[in-house]
C-alpha positions as CSV (number, residue, x, y, z in Angstrom):
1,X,-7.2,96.9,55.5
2,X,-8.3,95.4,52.1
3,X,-5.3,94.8,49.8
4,X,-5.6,97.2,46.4
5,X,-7.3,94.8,43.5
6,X,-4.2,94.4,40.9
7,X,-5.4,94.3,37.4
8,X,-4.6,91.8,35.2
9,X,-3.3,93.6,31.8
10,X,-3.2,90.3,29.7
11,X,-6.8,90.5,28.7
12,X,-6.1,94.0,27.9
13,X,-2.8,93.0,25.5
14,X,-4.9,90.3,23.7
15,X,-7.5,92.6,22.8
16,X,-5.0,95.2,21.4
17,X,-3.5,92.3,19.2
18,X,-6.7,91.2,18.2
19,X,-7.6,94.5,16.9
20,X,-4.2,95.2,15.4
21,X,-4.6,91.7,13.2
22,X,-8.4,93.1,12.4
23,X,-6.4,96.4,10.8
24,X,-3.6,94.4,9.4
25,X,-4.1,91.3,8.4
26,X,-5.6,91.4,4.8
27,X,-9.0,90.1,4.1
28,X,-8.9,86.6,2.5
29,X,-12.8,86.9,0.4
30,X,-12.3,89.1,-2.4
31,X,-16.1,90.3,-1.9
32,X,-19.8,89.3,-1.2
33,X,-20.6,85.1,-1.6
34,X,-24.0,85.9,-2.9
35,X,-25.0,83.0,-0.5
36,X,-28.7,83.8,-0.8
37,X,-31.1,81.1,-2.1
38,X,-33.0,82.4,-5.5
39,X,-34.6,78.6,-5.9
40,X,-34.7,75.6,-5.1
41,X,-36.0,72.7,-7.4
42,X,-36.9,69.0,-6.2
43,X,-37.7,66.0,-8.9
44,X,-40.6,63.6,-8.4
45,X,-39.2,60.7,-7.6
46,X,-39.4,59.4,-4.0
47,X,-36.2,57.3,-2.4
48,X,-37.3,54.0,-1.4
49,X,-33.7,52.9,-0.3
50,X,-32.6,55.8,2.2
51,X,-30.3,53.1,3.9
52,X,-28.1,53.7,0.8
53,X,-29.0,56.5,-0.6
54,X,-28.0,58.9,2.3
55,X,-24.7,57.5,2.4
56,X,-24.1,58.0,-0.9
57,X,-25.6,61.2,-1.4
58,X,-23.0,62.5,1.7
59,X,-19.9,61.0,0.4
60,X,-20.8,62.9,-3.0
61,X,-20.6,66.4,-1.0
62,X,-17.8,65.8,0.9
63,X,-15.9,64.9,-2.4
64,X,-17.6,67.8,-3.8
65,X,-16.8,69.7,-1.1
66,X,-12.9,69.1,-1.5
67,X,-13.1,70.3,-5.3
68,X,-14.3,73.2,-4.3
69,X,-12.1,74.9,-2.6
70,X,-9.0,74.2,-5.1
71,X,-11.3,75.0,-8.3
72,X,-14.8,76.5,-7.5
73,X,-16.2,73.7,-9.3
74,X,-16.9,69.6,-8.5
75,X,-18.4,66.8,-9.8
76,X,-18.7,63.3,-8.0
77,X,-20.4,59.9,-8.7
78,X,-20.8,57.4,-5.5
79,X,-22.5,54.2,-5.7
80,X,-23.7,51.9,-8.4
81,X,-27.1,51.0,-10.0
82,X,-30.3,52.3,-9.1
83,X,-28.4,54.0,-5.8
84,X,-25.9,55.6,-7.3
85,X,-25.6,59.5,-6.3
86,X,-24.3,61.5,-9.1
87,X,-23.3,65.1,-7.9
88,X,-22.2,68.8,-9.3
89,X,-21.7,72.1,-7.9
90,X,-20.1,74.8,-9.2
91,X,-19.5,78.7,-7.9
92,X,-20.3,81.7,-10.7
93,X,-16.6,82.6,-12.0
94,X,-16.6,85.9,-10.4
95,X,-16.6,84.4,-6.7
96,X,-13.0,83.7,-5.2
97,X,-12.5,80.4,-3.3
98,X,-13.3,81.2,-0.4
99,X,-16.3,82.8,-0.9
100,X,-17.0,79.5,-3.2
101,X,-17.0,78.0,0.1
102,X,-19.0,79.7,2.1
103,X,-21.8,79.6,-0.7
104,X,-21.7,76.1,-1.3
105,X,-21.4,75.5,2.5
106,X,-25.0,77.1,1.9
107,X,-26.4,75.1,-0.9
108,X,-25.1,71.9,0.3
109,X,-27.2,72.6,3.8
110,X,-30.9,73.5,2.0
111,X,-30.6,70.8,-0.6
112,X,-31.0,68.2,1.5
113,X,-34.2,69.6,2.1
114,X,-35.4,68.0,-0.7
115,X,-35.5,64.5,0.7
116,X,-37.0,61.8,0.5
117,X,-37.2,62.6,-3.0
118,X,-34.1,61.6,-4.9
119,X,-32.9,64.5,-7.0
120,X,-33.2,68.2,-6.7
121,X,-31.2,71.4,-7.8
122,X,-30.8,74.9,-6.1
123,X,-29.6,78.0,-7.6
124,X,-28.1,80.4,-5.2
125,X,-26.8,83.9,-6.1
126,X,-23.1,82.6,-6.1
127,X,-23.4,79.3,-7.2
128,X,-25.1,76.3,-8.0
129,X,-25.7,72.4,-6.9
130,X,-27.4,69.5,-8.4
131,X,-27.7,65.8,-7.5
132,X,-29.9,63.0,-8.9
133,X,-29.7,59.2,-9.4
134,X,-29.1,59.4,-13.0
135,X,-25.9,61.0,-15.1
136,X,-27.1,64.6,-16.0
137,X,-24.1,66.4,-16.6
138,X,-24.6,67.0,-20.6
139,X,-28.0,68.2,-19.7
140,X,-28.3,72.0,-21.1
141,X,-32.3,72.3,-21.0
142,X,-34.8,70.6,-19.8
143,X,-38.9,71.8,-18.6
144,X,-37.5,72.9,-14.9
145,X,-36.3,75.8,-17.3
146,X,-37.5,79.2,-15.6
147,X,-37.0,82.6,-14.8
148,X,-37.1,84.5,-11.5
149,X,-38.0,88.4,-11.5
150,X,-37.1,90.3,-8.8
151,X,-37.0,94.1,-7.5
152,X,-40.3,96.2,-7.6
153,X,-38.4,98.7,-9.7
154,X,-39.4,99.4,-13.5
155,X,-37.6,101.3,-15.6
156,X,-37.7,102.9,-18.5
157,X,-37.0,102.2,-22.2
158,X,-33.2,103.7,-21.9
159,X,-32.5,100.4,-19.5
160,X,-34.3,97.9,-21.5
161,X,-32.0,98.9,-24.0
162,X,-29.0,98.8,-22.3
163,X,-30.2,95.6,-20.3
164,X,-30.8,93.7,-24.1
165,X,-26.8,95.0,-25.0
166,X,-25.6,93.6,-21.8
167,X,-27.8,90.5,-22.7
168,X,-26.3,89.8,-26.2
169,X,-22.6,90.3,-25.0
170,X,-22.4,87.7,-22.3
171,X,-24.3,85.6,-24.9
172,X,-21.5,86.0,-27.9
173,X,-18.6,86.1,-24.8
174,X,-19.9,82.9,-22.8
175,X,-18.7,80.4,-24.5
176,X,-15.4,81.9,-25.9
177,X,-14.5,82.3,-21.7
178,X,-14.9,78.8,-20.7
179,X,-18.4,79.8,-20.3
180,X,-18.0,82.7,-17.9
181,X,-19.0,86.0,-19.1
182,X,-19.8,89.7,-17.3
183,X,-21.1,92.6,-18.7
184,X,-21.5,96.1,-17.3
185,X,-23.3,98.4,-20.1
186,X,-24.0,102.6,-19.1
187,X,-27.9,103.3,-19.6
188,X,-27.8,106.3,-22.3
189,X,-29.8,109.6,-20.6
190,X,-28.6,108.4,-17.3
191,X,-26.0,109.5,-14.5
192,X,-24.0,107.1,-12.9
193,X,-26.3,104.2,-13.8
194,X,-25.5,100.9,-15.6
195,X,-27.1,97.6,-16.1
196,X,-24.9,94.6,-15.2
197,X,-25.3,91.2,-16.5
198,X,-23.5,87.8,-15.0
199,X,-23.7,84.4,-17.4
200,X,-22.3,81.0,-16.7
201,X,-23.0,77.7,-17.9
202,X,-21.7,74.9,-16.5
203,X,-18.0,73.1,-16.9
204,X,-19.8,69.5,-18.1
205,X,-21.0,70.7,-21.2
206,X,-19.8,71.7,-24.9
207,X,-19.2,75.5,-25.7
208,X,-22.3,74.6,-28.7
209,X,-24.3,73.1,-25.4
210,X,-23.8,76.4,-23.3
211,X,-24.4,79.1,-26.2
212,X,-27.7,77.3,-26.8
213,X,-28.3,77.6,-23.0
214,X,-27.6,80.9,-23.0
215,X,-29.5,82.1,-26.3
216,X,-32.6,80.7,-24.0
217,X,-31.9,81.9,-20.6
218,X,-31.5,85.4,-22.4
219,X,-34.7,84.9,-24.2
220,X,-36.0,83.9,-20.5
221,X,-34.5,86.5,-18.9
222,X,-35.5,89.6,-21.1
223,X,-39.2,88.7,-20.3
224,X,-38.3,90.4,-17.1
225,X,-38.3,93.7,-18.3
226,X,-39.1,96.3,-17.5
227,X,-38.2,95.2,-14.0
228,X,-34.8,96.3,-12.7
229,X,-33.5,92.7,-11.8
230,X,-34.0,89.0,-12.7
231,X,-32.2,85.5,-13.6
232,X,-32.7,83.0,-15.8
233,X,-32.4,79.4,-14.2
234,X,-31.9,76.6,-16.6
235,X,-30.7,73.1,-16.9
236,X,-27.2,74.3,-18.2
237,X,-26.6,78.0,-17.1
238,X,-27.3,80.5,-14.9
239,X,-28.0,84.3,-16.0
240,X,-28.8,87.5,-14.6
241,X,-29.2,91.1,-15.1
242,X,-29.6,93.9,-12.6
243,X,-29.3,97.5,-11.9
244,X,-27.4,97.1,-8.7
245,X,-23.3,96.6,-9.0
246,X,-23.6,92.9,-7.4
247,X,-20.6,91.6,-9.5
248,X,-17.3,91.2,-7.3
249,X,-14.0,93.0,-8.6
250,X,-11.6,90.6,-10.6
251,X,-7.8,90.8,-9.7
252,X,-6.1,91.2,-13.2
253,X,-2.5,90.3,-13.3
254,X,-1.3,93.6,-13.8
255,X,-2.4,94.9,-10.4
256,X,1.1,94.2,-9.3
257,X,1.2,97.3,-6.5
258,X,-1.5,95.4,-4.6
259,X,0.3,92.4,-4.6
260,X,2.9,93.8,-3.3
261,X,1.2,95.7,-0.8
262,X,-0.5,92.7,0.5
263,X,2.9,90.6,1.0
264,X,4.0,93.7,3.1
265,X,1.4,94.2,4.6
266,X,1.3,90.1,5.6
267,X,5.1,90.5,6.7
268,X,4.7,93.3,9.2
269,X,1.6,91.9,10.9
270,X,3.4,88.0,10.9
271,X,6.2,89.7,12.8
272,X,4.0,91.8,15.2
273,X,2.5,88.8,16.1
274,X,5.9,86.9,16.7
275,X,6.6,90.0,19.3
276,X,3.9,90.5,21.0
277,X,3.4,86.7,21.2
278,X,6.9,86.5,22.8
279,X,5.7,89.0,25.0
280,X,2.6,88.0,26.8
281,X,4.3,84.4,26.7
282,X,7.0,86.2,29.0
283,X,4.7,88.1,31.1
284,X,2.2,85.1,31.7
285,X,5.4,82.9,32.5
286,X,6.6,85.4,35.2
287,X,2.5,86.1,36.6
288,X,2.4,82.1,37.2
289,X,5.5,81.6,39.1
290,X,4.5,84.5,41.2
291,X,0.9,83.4,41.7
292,X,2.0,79.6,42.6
293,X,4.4,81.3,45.4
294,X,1.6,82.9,46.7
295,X,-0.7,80.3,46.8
296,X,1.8,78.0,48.7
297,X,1.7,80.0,51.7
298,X,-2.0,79.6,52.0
299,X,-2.1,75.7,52.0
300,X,-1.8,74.5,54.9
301,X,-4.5,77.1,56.3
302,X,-6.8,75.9,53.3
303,X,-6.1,71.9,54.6
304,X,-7.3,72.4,58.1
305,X,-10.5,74.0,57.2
306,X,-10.8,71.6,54.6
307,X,-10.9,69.2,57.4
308,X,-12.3,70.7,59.9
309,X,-16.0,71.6,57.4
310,X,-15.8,67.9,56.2
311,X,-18.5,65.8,57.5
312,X,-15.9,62.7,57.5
313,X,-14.1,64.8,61.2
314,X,-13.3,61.6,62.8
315,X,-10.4,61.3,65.5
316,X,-7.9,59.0,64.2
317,X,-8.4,57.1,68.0
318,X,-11.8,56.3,66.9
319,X,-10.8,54.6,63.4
320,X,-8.1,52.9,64.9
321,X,-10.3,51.4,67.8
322,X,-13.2,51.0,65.2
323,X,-10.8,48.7,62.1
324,X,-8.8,47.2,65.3
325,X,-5.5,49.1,64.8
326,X,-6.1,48.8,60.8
327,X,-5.8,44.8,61.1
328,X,-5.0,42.7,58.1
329,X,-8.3,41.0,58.9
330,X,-10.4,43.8,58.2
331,X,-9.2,45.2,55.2
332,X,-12.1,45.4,52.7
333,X,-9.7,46.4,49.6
334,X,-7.1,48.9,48.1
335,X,-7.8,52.1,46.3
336,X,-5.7,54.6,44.2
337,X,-5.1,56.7,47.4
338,X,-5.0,53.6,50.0
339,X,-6.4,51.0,51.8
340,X,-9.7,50.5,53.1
341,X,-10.7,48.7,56.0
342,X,-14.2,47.9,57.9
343,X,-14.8,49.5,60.8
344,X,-17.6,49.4,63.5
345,X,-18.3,52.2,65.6
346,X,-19.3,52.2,69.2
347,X,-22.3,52.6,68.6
348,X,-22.8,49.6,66.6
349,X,-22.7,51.4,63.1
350,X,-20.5,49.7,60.4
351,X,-18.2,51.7,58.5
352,X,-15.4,51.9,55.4
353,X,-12.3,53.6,56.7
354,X,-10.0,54.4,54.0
355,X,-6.0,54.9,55.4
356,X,-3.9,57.0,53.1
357,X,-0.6,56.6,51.7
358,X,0.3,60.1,51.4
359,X,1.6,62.9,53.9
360,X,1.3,64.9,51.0
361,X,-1.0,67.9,51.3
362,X,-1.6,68.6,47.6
363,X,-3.1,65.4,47.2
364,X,-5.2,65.3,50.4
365,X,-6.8,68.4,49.0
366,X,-7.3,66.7,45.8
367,X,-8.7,63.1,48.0
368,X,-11.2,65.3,50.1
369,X,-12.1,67.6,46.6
370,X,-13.2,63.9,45.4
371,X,-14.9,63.4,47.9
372,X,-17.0,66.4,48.4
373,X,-17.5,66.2,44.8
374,X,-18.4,62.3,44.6
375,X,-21.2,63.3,47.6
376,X,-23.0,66.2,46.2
377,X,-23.2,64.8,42.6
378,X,-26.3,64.7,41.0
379,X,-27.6,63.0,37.8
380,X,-30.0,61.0,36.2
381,X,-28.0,58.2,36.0
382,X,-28.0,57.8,40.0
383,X,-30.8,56.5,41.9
384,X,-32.2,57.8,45.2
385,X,-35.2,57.6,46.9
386,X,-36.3,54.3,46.8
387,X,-36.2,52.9,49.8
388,X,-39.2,52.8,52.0
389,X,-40.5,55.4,54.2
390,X,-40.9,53.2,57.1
391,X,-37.4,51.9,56.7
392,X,-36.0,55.4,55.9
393,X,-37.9,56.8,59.2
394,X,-38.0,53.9,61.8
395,X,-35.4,50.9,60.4
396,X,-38.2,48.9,59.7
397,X,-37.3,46.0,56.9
398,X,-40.1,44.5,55.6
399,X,-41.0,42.3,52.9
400,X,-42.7,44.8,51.3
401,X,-39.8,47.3,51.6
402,X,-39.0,46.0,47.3
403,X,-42.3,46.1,46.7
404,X,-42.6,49.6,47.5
405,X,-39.5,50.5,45.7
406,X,-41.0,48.8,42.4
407,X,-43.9,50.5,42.9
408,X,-42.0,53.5,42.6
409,X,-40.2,52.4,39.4
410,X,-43.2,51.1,37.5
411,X,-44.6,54.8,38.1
412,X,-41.4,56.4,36.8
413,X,-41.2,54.3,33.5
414,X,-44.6,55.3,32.3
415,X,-44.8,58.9,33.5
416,X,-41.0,59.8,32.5
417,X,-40.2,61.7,35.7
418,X,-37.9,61.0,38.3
419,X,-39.1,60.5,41.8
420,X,-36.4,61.8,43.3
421,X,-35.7,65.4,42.8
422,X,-32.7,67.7,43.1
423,X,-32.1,71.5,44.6
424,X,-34.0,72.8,41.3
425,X,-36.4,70.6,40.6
426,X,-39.3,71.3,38.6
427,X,-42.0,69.7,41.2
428,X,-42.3,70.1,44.9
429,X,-43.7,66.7,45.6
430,X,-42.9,63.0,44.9
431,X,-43.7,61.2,41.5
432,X,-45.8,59.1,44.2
433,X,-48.0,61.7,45.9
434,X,-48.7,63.7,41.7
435,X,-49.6,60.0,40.8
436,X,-52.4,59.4,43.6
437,X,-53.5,62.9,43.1
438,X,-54.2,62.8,39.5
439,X,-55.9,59.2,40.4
440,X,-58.2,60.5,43.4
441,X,-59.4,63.6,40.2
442,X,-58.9,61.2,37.5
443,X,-56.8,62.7,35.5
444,X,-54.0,60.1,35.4
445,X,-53.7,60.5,31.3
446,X,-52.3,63.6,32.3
447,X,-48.9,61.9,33.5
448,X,-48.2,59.7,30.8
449,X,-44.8,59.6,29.1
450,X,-45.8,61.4,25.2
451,X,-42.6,58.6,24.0
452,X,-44.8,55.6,25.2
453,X,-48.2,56.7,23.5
454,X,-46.3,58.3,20.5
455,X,-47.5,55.9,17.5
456,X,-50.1,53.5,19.0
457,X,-52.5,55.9,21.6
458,X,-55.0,57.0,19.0
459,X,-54.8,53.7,16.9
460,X,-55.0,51.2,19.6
461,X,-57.0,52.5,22.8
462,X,-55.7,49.1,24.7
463,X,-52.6,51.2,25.0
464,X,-54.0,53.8,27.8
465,X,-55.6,51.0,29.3
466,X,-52.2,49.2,30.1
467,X,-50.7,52.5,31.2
468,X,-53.4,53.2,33.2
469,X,-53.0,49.3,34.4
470,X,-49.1,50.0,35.4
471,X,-50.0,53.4,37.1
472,X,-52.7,51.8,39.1
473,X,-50.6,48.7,40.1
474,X,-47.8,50.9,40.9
475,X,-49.8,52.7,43.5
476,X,-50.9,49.6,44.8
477,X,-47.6,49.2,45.5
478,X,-46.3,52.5,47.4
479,X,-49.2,52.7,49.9
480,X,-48.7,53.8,53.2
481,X,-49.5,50.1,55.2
482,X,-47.3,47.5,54.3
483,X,-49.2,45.1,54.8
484,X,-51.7,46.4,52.0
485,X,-48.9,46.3,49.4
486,X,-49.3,43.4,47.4
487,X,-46.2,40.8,47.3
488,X,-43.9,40.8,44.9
489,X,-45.5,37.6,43.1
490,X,-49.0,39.0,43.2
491,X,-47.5,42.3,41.6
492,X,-46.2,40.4,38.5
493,X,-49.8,38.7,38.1
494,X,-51.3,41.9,38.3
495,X,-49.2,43.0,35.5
496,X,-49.5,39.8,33.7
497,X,-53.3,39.5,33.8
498,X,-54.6,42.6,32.3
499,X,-58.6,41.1,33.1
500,X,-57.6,40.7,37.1
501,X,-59.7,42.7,38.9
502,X,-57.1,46.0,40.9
503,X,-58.7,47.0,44.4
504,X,-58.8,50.4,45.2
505,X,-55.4,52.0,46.2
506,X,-55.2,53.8,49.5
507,X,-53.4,56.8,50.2
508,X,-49.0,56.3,49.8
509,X,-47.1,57.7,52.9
510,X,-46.3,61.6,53.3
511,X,-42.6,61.7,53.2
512,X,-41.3,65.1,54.2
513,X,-37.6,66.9,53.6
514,X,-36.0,65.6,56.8
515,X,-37.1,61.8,56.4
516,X,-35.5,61.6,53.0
517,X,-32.2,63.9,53.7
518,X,-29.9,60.9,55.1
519,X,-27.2,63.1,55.7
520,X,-28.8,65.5,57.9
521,X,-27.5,64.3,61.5
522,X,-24.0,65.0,59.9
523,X,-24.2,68.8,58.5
524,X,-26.4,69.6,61.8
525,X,-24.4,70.1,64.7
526,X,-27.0,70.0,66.8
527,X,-27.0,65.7,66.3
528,X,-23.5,64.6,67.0
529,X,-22.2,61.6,65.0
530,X,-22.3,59.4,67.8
531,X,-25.4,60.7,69.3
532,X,-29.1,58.9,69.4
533,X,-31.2,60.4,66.8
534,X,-34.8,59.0,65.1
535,X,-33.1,59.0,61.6
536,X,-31.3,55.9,60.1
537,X,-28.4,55.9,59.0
538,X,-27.1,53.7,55.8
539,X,-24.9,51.2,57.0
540,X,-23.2,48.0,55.4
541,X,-25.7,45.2,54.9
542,X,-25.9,41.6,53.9
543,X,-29.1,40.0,52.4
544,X,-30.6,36.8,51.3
545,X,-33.2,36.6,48.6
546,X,-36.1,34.4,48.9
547,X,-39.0,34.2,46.7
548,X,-42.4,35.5,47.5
């Protein structure tokens, strides 16, 4: 009988605290950051120093960036001479800081667009950013001056009128407010509509400075009409008029009830989340201990299959025999779990026999999960199937057992693939047998790495004719005789003398699923360990290198 499936209810209580915090906790952005791009404006002048300049030009926005959320507004000069970055940004004074933050998170990601050229501004919806090489900050006009209509909507003369009243009060109220100014004007004839008009000009220049930016952005501006919506966008200031309410709500000092309101409100929801914290804290406590009782009992069971499934189910009779009782002699070196010794079977096979220190079985589990892990890893970074098919199938070691294995390599590092290939790879067959087929239809260009070619191909056609060189050379290398592979020394010339004449390759060796899995005589039982088989197995070797 299957045991009931308990539910767990902690995913449950987190998603009821979550949604309480969405109700209570009170919402930080005061309204909408108007993060939308109206236009973005890049100078003329390219960057011929990059090495400095983009350096510069990101040391000025992170400075910038820490301005901002204190004041809405930053300024920052990094470098000196020719590369120096001078910076501004500055949020439109009805934004709060954190929606200054999310809207110059904005304009500091597309102005970079602008490079290689050195200087460029964008005017966003909520704010503003500028950088160039020179000092611009008492700059109020300038011939990048414009204006940006938007909104298919006309309307009548009742709105113009209103619109041009809006207009002239943030002109006359600009530069008494630190250069901030809103407006909100009722069209006459009208129910429940209103033109409303946003002005600011920037904190770097004079109030004369920003009322004559502002006396021309209006000028701009107006030339919109009859359209419902547009913005002026000059050197100094930023104005706009619209018949759409986009102008966030401004906290007054006298709104003392909501203050109050929101520091209750933050009280009750800090403490609900102190007790329903100390809660699940409690109940996830309590569901651990119980759950690591459980698991106890199960151990020992989960050890012995452990054992018995791994394909390392020696008797200990046979390692002792095989290392000669673990003697002193033997011993090959000393690991983090033990020490290893070499060991040869009765059947002549050499192995590594590793002895623990530990009766412990936590940390058996945690050797073999190493183990099991360390054997069926696999990455780009390891290298398999590079031996030779006649050694892999027969034992045979040949000379030309490295040659083939270069062969394989020099066909890997102009194609870009991997010979080898794991559970899901892409290609069914061999780097070695796609190579001789595209040679045998001649279509070898097909296989080259796009990196290698990238910049030279079309320019310099003696580039596919080394790559075609290096494939041909490589399969020259890989075919199925031995004895027609060239030596080691010859393969160098080849690659060295680019006017030798190549012979023909002939076909490389058919190497099928069960030549190349090593490991197969130990996961089927039908091929005992000890057991003659036609596979090789990997054993410990010694070898002498002589030139060719």
């Amino acid at each position: 009988m299957k045991k009931p499936i308990q539910s767990n209810p902690v995913p449950c209580l987190f998603s009821i605290l979550a949604a309480t915090l969405l109700l209570l906790l009170p919402d930080a952005s005061l309204g909408d950051p108007r993060a939308q791009t109206v236009r973005v404006m890049c100078g003329n002048q390219l960057e011929h120093n990059a090495t400095v300049y983009v350096p510069n030009f990101v040391a000025t926005m992170e400075n910038i960036s820490v301005q901002m959320r204190t004041s809405g507004f930053g300024k920052a000069i990094t470098g000196s001479g020719p590369d120096t970055n001078y910076g501004l940004a500055q949020c439109y004074g009805d934004l709060s800081l954190p929606d200054c933050v999310l809207c110059y998170a904005e304009a500091r990601t597309v102005l970079p667009q602008c490079f290689p050229v050195n200087g460029g501004r964008i005017f966003l919806n909520g704010c503003f950013m500028r950088a160039e090489n020179y000092s611009f900050y008492q700059e109020y006009s300038g011939p990048q001056d414009t204006s940006v209509c938007g909104n298919s909507t006309q309307k009548n003369s009742a709105f113009e009128d209103s619109a041009r009243r809006a207009v002239t009060q943030v002109v006359d109220n600009g530069p008494k407010g630190n250069g901030f100014a809103r407006a909100q004007v009722a069209v006459s004839g009208a129910t429940n509509e209103s033109v409303y008009v946003l002005a600011d000009c920037w904190r770097t220049i004079s109030a004369n400075s920003c009322r004559a930016c502002l006396e021309n952005a209006s000028q701009s501006v107006l030339g919109c009409l009859p359209w419902s919506e547009g913005r002026a966008l000059n050197t100094g200031c930023f104005l706009m008029y619209s018949d759409t309410d986009f102008l966030n709500p401004v906290v007054g000092n006298g709104n003392s009830r909501v203050s109050v309101a929101v520091i209750v409100v933050a009280v009750v929801s800090s403490v609900f989340v102190l007790v329903v914290g100390g809660v699940i804290g409690v109940y996830m406590w309590k569901h651990r201990v119980i759950e690591k009782k459980r698991r106890g009992s199960n151990d020992a069971e989960k050890l012995v299959k452990t054992l018995h499934d791994s394909s390392l189910n020696f008797k200990y009779s046979t390692l002792e025999k095989a290392t000669g009782s673990f003697d002193e002699a033997n011993k090959l070196g000393h690991g983090g779990f033990g020490t290893v010794y070499k060991g040869v079977l009765p059947d002549g096979r050499e192995i590594a026999v590793k002895r623990l220190f530990f009766n412990n079985r936590h940390r058996a589990a945690d050797f073999y999960n190493e183990v099991n892990i360390i054997s069926s890893v696999e990455h780009k970074n390891l290298v398999r199937g590079y031996m030779a098919p006649e050694y892999l199938a027969h034992g045979q070691l040949t000379e030309k057992v490295d040659v083939y294995s270069f062969g394989v390599l020099l066909l890997e590092i102009v194609t870009g693939r991997q010979n080898n290939k794991s559970k899901s790879a892409e290609y069914s067959e061999s780097l070695v047998i796609i190579a001789w087929k595209h040679f045998q239809q001649g279509t070898v260009e097909e296989l080259f790495d796009p990196n290698l070619t990238l910049h030279n191909y079309h320019h310099n056609p003696s580039v596919k004719n080394e790559v075609l060189r290096v494939i041909h050379i490589g399969l020259l290398c890989t075919q199925e005789a031995p004895s027609l592979r060239p030596s080691m020394s010859k393969a160098l010339q080849m690659l060295a003398k680019t006017n030798e004449h190549l012979p023909p390759p002939s076909n490389p060796p058919f190497v099928d699923e069960k030549t190349m899995e090593l490991n197969d005589t130990c996961e089927n039982p039908a091929h005992p360990l000890n057991g003659d088989n036609s596979a090789s197995v990997a054993s410990v070797s010694h070898s002498s290198f002589y030139p060719r």
